[in-house]
TORLUMLO-688041 format. One record per residue (C-alpha): residue number from 1; residue in one letter; x, y, z. Coordinates in steps of 0.25 Angstrom, whole numbers. Layout:
REM TORLUMLO-688041
(NUM; A; (X; Y; Z))
...
//
This chain:
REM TORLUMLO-688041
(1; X; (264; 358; 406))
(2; X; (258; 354; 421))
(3; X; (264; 356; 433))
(4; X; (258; 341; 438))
(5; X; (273; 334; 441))
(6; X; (264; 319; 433))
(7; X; (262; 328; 420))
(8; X; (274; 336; 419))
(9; X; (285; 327; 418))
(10; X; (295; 339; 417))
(11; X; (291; 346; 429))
(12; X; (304; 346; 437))
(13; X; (312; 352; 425))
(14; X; (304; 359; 417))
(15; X; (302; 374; 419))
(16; X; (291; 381; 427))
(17; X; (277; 384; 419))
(18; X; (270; 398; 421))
(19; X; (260; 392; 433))
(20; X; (274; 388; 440))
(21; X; (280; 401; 440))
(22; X; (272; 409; 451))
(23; X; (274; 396; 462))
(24; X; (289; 397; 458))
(25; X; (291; 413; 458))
(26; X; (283; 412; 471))
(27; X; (294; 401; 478))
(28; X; (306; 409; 471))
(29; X; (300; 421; 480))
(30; X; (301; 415; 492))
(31; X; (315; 408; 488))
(32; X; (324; 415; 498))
(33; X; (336; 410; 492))
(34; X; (332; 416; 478))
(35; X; (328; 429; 485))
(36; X; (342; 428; 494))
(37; X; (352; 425; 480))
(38; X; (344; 439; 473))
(39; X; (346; 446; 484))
(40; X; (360; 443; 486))
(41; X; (361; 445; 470))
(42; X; (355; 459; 469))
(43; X; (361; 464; 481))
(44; X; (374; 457; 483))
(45; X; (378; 469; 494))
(46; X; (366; 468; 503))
(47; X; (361; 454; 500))
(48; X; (368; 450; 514))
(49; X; (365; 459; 525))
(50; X; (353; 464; 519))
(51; X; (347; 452; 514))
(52; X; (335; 450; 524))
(53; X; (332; 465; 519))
(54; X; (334; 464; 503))
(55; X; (328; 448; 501))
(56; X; (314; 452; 506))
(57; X; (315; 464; 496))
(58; X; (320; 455; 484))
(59; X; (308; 446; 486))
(60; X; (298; 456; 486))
(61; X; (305; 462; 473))
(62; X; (304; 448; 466))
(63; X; (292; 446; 470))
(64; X; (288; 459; 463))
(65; X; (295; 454; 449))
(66; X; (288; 442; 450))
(67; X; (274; 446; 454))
(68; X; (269; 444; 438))
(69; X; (277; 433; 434))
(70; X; (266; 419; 431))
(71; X; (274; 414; 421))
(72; X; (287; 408; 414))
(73; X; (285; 420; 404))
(74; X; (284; 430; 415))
(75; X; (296; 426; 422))
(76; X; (305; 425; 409))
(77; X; (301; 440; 406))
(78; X; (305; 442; 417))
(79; X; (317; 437; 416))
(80; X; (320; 443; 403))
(81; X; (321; 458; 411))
(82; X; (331; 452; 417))
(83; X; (338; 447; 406))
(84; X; (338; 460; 400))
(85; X; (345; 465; 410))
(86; X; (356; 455; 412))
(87; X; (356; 455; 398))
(88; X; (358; 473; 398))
(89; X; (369; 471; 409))
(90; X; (378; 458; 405))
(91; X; (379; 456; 390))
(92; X; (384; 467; 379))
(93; X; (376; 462; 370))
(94; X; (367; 449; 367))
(95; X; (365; 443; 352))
(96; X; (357; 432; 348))
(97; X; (358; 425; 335))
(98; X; (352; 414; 327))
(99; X; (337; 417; 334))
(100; X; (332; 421; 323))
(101; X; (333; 406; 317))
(102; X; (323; 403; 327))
(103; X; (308; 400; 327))
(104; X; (299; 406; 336))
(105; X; (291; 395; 336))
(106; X; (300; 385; 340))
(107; X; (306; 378; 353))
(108; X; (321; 375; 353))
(109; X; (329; 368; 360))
(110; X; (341; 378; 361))
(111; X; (355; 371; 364))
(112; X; (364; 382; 370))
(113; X; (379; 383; 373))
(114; X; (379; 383; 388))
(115; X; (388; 397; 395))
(116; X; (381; 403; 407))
(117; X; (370; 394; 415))
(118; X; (359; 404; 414))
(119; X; (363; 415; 403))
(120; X; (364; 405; 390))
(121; X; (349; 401; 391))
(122; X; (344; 415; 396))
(123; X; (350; 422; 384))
(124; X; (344; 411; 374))
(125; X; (330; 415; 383))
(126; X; (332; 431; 381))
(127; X; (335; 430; 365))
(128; X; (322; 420; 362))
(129; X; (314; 430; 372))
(130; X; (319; 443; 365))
(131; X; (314; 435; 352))
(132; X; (302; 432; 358))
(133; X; (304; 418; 357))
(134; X; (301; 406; 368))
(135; X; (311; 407; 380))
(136; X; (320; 394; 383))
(137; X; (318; 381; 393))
(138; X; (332; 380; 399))
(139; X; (337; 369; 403))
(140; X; (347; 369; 416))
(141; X; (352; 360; 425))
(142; X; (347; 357; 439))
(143; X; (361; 361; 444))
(144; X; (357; 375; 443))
(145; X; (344; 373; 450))
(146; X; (348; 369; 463))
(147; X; (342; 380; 471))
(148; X; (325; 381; 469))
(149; X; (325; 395; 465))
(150; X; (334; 394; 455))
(151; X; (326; 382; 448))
(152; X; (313; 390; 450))
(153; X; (321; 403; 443))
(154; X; (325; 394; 429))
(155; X; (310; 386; 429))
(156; X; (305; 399; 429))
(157; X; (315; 405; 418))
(158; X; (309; 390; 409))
(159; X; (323; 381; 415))
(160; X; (322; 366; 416))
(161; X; (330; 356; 423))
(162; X; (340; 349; 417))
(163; X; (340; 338; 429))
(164; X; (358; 337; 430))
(165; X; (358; 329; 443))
(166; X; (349; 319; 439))
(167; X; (358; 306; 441))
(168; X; (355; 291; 437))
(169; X; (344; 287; 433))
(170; X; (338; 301; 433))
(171; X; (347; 308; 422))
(172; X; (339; 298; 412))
(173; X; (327; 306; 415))
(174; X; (330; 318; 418))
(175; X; (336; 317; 405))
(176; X; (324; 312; 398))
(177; X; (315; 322; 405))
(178; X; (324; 334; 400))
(179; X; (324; 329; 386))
(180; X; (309; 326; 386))
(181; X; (306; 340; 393))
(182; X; (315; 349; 381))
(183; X; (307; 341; 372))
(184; X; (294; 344; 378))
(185; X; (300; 359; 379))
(186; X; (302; 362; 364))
(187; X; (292; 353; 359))
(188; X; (278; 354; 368))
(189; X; (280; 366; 374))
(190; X; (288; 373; 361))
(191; X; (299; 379; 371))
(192; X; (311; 382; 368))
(193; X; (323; 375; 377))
(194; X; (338; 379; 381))
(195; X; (348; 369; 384))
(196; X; (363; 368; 386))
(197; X; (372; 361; 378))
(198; X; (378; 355; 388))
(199; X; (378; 353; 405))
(200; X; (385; 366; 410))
(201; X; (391; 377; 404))
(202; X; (401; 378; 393))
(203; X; (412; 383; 402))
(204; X; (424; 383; 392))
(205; X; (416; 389; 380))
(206; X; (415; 375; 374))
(207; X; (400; 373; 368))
(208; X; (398; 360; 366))
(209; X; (385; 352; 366))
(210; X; (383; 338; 376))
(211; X; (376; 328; 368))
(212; X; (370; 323; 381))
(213; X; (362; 335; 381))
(214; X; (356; 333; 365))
(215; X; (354; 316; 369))
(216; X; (345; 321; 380))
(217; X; (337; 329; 371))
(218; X; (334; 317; 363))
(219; X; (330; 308; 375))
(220; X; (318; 312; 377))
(221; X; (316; 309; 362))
(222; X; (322; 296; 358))
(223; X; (312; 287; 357))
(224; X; (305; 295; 349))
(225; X; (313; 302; 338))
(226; X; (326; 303; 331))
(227; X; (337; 313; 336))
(228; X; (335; 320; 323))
(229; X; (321; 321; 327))
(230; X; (324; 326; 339))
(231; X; (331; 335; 334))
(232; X; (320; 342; 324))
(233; X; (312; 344; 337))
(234; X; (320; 349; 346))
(235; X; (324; 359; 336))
(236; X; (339; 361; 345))
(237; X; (345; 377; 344))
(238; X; (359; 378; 347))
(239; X; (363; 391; 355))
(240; X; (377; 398; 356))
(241; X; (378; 408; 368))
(242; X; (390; 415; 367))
(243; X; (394; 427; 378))
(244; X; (404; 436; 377))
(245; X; (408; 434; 390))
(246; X; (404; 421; 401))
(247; X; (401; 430; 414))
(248; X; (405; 416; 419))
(249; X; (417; 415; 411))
(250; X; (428; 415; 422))
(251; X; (421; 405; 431))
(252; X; (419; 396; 421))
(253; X; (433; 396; 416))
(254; X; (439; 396; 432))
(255; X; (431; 382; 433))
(256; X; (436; 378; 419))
(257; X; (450; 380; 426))
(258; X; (446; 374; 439))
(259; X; (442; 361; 433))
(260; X; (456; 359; 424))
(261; X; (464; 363; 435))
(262; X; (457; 356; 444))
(263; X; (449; 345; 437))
(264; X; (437; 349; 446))
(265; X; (428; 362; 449))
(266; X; (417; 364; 461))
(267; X; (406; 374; 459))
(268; X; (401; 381; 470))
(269; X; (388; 379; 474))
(270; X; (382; 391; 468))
(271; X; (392; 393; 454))
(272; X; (383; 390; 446))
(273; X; (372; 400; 452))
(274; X; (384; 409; 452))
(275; X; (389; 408; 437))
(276; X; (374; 410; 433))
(277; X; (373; 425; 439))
(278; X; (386; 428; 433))
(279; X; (382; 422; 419))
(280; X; (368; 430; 420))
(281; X; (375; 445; 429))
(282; X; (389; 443; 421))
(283; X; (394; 451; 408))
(284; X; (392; 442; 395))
(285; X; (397; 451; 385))
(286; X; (389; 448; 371))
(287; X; (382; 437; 373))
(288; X; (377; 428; 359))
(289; X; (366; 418; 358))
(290; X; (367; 411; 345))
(291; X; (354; 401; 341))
(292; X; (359; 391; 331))
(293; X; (350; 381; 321))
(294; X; (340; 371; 325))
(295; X; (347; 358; 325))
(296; X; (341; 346; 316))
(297; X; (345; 335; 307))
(298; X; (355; 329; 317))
(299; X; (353; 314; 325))
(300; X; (361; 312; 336))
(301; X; (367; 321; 349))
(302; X; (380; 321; 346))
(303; X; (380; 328; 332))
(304; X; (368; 339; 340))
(305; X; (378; 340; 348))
(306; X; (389; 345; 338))
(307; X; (379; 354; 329))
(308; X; (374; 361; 341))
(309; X; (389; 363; 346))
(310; X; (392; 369; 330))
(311; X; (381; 378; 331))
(312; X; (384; 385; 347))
(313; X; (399; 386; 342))
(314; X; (396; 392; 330))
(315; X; (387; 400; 333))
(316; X; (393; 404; 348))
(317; X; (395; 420; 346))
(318; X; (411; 422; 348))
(319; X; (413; 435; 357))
(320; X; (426; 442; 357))
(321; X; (427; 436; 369))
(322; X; (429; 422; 362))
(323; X; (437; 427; 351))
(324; X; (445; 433; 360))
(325; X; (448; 421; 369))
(326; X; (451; 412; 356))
(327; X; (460; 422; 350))
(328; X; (453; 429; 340))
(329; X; (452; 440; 333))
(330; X; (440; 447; 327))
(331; X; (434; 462; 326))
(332; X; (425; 460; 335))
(333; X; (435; 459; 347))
(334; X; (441; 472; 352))
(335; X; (453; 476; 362))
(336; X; (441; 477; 373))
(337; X; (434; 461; 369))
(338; X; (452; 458; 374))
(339; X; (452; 465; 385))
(340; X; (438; 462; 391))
(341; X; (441; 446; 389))
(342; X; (455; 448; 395))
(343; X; (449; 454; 406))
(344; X; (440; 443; 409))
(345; X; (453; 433; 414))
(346; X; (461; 444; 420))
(347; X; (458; 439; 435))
(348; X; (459; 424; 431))
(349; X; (471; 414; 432))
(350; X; (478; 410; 419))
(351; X; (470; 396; 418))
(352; X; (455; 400; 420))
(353; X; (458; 414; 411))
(354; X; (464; 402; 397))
(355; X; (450; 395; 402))
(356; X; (441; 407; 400))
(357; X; (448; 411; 389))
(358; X; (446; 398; 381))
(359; X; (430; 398; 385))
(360; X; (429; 410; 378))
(361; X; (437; 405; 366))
(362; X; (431; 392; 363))
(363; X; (420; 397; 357))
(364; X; (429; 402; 348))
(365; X; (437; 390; 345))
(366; X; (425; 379; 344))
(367; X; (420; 388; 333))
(368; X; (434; 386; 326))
(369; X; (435; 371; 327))
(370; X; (426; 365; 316))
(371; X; (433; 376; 308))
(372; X; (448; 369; 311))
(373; X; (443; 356; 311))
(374; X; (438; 359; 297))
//
């Protein structure tokens, strides 16, 4: 792909290419506000007094760790130690099933329950890279990408944009370049792409798939295939990514009450950024990915929709924490699993604790409902 804006129609969405990357890590350096947000990060204490003393030490520092990156690969090995890391410090365990169903051979477009902003993607990218297979395209809104740095960070780590403030007129095409750049993704550059299935996080532990979302997959399609055909190329993975514990749990269920008490809830102007450190510094517990079946055979969104909801529900990994919540009992839940998740509501009101409660139980309970129904 070129970098000329009259050859590359996805240029202002699509992730950087490797003669990109050296430009952009250059202009991250001299990015004061990245170097100020790090410096405050890794030294919460001292960032304020000391700041005009530690910043210029955190450049020089970067600059050292990224001296030898030239390409996207470089950078996403890079990444990976840190991963590692987080990884060592914030989860238990991590398990991973249904990978080995896949070919290494082939791009998917993975369709993925949607819990933390920046941790569901990352943990489908450090399963395929520890099975030596093609990291993902992420696809994330421009609502997290209104400061430069953080737009240059995810291009670098193979983000595109999904362009959310278009309005008008432009949502047509935005929409139509999105669909046509996925499908340029997994068919002429054989990568494979994540998406969510849905705008926004599942706040209340409901997975449940927009057919918006599988209709704009098909626009960039229509006049030239079936749905069904469609289908067969895209070759669509559903993904369940259970965790243990949602380091954002609490915050999610105090909007949650917010919004029912209230009918209304206001982020601040950085939650978002926010709620993306404590997804990727806080404890998750076990965390589960689960890779379902390539999707064929279907013909239209709305029944997509519901085969790609049956596999993430039954596949979704229930933790003691979920059992616990829905009032279950198993072997696998101890004295401890009670105590630990009664812990997590001890310094909440009555309301926002039944809210958080019934996010962790609703996994539980959509799992149950074809069987009652049947």
């Amino acid at each position: 792909m070129v970098d000329s804006a009259n050859n590359d129609p996805y240029q202002n969405i699509r992730p950087y290419n490797d003669n990109e990357v050296r430009d952009t890590l250059n202009r991250l350096l001299r990015d004061d506000e990245l170097i100020s947000a790090i410096t405050r990060y890794q030294f919460p204490n001292m960032a304020g007094p000391l700041g005009w003393l530690l910043k210029p030490a955190v450049r020089i520092f970067l600059a050292q760790k990224v001296d030898d990156i030239n390409s996207i690969q470089d950078f996403q090995n890079l990444v990976a130690g840190y991963m590692a890391k987080m990884i060592a410090r914030s989860t238990t365990r991590l398990t991973c099933s249904g990978i080995e169903n896949l070919e290494h051979d082939e791009a998917y477009l993975f369709v993925s329950n949607h819990r933390d902003i920046a941790m569901d993607p990352a943990f489908v990218n450090w399963v395929l890279y520890q099975n030596k297979m093609d990291t993902v395209r992420i696809a994330i809104g421009d609502n997290l990408l209104r400061k430069p740095y953080v737009s240059d960070l995810m291009r670098l780590n193979k983000s595109f944009i999904v362009n959310r403030s278009a309005k008008g007129r432009e949502v047509l095409t935005a929409l139509g370049q999105l669909s046509a750049y996925i499908d340029h993704s997994l068919v002429q550059d054989e990568s494979n792409v994540w998406i969510a299935q849905r705008e926004g996080r599942a706040k209340d532990g409901n997975d449940q798939t927009d057919p918006a979302i599988l209709k704009m997959f098909y626009m960039a399609h229509r006049k030239q295939r079936s749905f069904e055909e469609f289908l067969e190329r895209a070759k669509i993975v559903p993904v369940s990514i259970s965790y243990e514990y949602d380091p954002c749990d609490k915050a999610k269920a105090q909007e949650l009450y917010a919004k029912a008490q209230d009918g209304d809830y206001e982020k601040s102007q950085f939650e978002d950024i926010e709620s993306i450190v404590q997804g990727i510094t806080g404890n998750k517990g076990h965390v589960h990915l689960a890779f379902g079946e390539v999707i064929t055979g279907i013909d239209n969104p709305d029944e997509l929709a519901a085969e790609i909801d049956r596999q993430i529900i039954n596949n979704y990994y229930l933790h003691p924490s979920n059992l616990i919540a829905a009032g279950q009992t198993s072997d696998e839940v101890t004295a401890q699993h009670k105590a630990d998740f009664e812990q997590r509501m001890a310094d909440m009101g009555e309301g926002s604790a039944e809210i958080l409660r019934q996010m962790y139980a609703n996994p539980v309970l959509n799992r149950n409902k074809p069987q009652e129904a049947a």
